[in-house]
N, C-alpha and C positions, 0 to 999 in steps of 0.2 A: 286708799291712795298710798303709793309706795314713792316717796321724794328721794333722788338722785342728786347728783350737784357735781359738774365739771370743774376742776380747778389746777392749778399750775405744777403739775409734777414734777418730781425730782427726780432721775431716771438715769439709770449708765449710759455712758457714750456707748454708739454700737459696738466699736471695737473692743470695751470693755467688759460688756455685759456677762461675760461666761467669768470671768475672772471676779465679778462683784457679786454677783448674785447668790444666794447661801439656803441653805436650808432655814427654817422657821427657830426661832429659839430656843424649843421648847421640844424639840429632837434629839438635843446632842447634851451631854453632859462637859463640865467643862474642859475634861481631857480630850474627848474625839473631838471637841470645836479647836481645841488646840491643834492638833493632829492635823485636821483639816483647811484651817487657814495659814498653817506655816509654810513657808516662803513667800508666799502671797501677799502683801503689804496692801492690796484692795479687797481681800475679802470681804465679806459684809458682816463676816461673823462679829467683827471688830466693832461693829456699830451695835449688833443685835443681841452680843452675847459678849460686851469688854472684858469680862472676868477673865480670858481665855492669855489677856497681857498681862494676869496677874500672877503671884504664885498661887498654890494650891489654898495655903490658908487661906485667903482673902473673903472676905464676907461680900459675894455677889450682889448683896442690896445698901454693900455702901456707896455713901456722895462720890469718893473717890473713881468708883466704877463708872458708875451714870455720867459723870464728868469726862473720862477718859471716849465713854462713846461719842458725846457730846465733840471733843475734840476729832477723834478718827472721822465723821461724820464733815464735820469743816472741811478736816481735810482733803475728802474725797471730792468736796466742792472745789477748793483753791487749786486742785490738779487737774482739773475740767475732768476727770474720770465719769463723775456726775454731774448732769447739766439739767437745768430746771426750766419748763416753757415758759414761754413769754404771753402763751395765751389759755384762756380755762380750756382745758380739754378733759375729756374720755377716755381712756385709753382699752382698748379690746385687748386680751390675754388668753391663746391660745396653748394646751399642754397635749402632746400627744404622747400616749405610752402606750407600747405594742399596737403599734397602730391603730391607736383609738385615740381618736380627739375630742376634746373639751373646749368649749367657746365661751367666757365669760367678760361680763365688763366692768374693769378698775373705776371706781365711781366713791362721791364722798354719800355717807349716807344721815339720816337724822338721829343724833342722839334723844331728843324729844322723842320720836317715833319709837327709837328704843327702848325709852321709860314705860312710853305708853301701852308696849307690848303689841305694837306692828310691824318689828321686830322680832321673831318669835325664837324663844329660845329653846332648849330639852335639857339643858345641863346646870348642877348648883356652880357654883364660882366657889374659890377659898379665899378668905381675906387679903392673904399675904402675898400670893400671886397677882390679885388685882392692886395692893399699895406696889408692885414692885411693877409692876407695867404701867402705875399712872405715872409712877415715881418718875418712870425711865421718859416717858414724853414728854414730862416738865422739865426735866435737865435736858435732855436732847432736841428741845422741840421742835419734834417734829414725831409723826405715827408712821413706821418704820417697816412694820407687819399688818399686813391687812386680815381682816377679819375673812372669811371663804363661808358664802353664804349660796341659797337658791332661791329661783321662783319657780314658780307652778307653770309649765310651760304654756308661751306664749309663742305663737305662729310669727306674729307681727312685729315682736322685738327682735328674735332669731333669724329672721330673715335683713333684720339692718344689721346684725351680727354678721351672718356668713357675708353679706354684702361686701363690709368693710375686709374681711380676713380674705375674700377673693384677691384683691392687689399685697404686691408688698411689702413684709412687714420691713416696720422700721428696727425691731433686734430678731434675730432668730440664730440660738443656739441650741445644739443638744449636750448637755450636761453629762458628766462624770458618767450619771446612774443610767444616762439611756433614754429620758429623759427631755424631749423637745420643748423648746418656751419661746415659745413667740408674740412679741407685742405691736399693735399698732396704735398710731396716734390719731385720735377726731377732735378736729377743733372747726370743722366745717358749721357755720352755723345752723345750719336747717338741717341735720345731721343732731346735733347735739341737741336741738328743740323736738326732733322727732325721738330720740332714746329717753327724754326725761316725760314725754308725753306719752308713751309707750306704758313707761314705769308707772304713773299715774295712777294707769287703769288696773293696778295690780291691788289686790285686797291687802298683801301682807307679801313679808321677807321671811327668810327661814335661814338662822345660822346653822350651818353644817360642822366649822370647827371654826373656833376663834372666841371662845365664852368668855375668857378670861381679858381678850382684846378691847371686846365690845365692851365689857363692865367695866376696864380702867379709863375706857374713853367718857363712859357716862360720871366714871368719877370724877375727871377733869376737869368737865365740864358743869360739875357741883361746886370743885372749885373755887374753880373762874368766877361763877355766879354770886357766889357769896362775896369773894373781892371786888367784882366790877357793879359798882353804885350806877353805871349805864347801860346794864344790857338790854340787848335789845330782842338776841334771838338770832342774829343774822351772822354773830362774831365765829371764825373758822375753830373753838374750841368746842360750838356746839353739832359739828360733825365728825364722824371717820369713819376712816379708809376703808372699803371693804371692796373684794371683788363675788361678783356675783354670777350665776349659771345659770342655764335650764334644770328642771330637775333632772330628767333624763339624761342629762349628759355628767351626771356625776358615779361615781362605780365605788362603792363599797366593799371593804375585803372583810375577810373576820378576823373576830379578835379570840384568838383563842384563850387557853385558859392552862397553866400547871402547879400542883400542888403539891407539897414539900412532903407529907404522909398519906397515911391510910388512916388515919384517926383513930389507929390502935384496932385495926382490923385486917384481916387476909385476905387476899384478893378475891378467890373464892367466894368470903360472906359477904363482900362490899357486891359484890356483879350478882349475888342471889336476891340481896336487897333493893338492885335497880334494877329486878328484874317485876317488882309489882308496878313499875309506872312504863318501863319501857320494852319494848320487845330485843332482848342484847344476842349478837350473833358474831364468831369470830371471826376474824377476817385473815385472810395471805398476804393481805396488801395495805398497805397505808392507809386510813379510811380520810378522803375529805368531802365531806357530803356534798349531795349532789339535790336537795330539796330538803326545805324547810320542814323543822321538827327532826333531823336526820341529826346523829352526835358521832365521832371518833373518840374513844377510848383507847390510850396507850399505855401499857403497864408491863411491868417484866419482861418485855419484849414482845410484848404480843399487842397487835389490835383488835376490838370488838367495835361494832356498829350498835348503837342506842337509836331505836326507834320510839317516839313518844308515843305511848299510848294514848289513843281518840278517851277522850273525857277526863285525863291528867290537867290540862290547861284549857283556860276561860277564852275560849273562841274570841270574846266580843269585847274580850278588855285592850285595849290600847298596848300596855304594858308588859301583863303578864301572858300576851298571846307570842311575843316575843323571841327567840329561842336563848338567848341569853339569862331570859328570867326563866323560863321552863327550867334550862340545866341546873338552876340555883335554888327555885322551889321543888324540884323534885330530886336533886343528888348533892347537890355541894353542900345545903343548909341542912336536909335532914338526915344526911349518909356522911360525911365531911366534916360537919360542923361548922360551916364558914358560913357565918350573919351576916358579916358587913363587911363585902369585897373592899371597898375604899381603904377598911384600916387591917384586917385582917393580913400579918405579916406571911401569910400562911402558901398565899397564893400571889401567882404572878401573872403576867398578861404577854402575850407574845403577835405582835401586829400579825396582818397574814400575809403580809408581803414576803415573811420568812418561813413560808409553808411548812407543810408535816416536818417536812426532816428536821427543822429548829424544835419542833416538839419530841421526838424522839431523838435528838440528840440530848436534850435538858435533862430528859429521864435516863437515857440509860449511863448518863456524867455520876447519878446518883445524886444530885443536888437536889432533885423533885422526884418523887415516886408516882404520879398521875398525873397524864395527859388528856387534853379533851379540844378536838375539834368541832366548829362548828361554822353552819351556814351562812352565811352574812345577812346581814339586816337590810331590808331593802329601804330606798332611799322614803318610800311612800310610807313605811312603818315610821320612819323618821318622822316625817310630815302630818300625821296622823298625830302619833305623840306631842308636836310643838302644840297643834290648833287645839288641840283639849286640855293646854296646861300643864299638861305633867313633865316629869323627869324619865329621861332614857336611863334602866338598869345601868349599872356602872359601864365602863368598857363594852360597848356595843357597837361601835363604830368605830372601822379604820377606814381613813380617806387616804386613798393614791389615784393619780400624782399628786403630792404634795405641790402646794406653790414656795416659790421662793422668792421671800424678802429681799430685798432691793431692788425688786422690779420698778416700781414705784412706791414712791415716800410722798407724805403729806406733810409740808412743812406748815409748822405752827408759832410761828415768829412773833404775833402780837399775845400770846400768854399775858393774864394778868392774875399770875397767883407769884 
């Protein structure tokens, strides 16, 4: 059973919504959010990312900051920019890029459910990220950024989807990046009984991105529990925000991969060494693979294609069948030296929204001396890895289009911490 929960959104006036709505927090550092909300006095960066009003010193996880969103966030209420229903609703959220659309439903979801791991997560969380987004929902209260989650596709709930996205919408803008975001409002009741009856019938949820969202909401809502001498279970701190998809309808790009040396080796012995696991062949042209197991190597200006060779990688593991882990059990760790992508200063990650050329431009700057392209992770290897437990290799997944914050906010007004 998968529990949904309609509830009273906070949402930009239509006329607003291109002007409010922002990229996720956790995209921008605090100078390009600067960059990007200036002149704009509605931005949402202002709620989701305050540090952007501050100078550079400023320590992002002070009260000062969290306070400052906390007020920007009023504000956008007392200039009706932002206006909240009057009735629990749904709201449907469509993204289309390169004409390709995504149908998801804005919906509260069970932090219980999340404990319990019906829920299903693939990524660790870091302490300080998740004190700094519960942090941010107890001064703001309200959950700001929703978590971007899937289900296993369902005939019968997608069809009340496109149903609803047939009329419409009540905001539809296209964004800066090119970018379409469209929302509609269900507050129909037999509508709203059928989307959570839908849900019902679902075994399990699958976060796609938002680890660190979901885990501060379950903080919160520790909280809460330990203050409030009457819980019941039912209080708005023990759900959030999350917008959810089909699986199918979500598109993975790759996460490439470049590396600051050669680990005190010449290109020559590095490409003789990955040549006992992969079959390497040079290329005239950019390589971005076209099938799994398939690698781009960039180096002194030259590309090679990395073929994995059949019996390098464990068919049947979750994990290590992965191309992500391939490239790191068989070239980064034992040819590179790089164990632990997370901390290793060595290596960097480049989304794949900024294709080959971002990778051959890094190397030939001379900042990195190895480049490496690779396949994207399908959404099923995702979903594979949640239902057995484990953890996704580091950087395995890039999600575009990105949703943007401000679409809808959860407000959390009776907090009892």
């Amino acid at each position: 059973m998968s529990i949904v929960r309609p509830f009273r959104g906070l949402h930009p006036a239509p006329n607003y919504a291109s002007q409010i709505a922002s990229p996720p927090y956790d995209v921008l550092n605090a100078r390009e959010a600067r960059a990007m909300a200036h002149g704009n006095p509605y931005s949402f960066l202002r709620v989701n990312k305050s540090e952007l009003e501050f100078d550079d010193g400023v320590n992002p996880y002070s009260p000062e900051v969290y306070e400052r969103a906390y007020q920007n966030l009023q504000r956008f209420r007392h200039d009706s920019v932002m206006v909240q229903d009057n009735t629990p609703s749904f709201y449907i959220y469509r993204l289309t890029m390169n004409g390709r659309p995504q149908t998801g439903l804005v919906a509260l979801t069970s932090v219980d459910e999340y404990d319990k791991g019906l829920i299903k997560k693939h990524e660790h969380t870091r302490p300080e990220k998740v004190n700094d987004r519960a942090n941010h929902i107890v001064s703001v209260k309200a959950e700001v950024g929703p978590v971007f989650s899937a289900f296993r596709s369902n005939l019968g709930i997608e069809r009340i989807f496109e149903k609803i996205a047939g009329t419409p919408p009540y905001i539809d803008f296209v964004a800066a990046d090119g970018i379409r975001h469209e929302l509609w409002l269900v507050s129909d009741p037999g509508t709203v009984k059928a989307i959570v009856d839908g849900f019902a019938s679902l075994d399990a949820l699958y976060i796609a991105d938002g680890h660190h969202r979901s885990e501060s909401a379950s903080e919160v809502a520790r909280r809460c529990r330990e203050k409030n001498s009457r819980h019941t279970g039912n209080e708005g701190y023990n759900f959030f925000l999350n917008v959810i998809f089909p699986d199918h309808h979500l598109a993975i790009m790759p996460y490439n991969r470049v590396v600051r040396d050669l680990n005190g080796m010449s290109l020559p012995d590095l490409i003789s060494k990955a040549s006992e696991k992969f079959v390497v062949s040079s290329q005239s042209l950019p390589v971005e693979p076209r099938q799994p197991h398939q690698f781009g190597l960039y180096a002194e200006r030259q590309w090679y294609l990395l073929a994995a060779k059949p019996g390098s990688w464990d068919t049947q593991h979750p994990i290590h069948s992965i191309d992500s882990a391939i490239l790191s059990d068989n070239f980064l760790t034992p040819h590179l030296g790089i164990g632990n992508l997370r901390t290793d200063k060595r290596i960097d990650f480049v989304g794949g929204i900024r294709g080959v050329a971002e990778l051959m431009k890094l190397v030939d700057s001379g900042d990195f001396k190895i480049a490496f392209s690779l396949y994207p992770t399908t959404i099923n290897q995702l979903l594979t890895v949640a239902d057995a437990g484990e953890v996704m290799p580091p950087k395995s997944t890039w999600f575009e289009p990105k949703l943007r914050d401000g679409m809808v906010v959860y407000l959390l007004e009776d907090l009892t911490v």
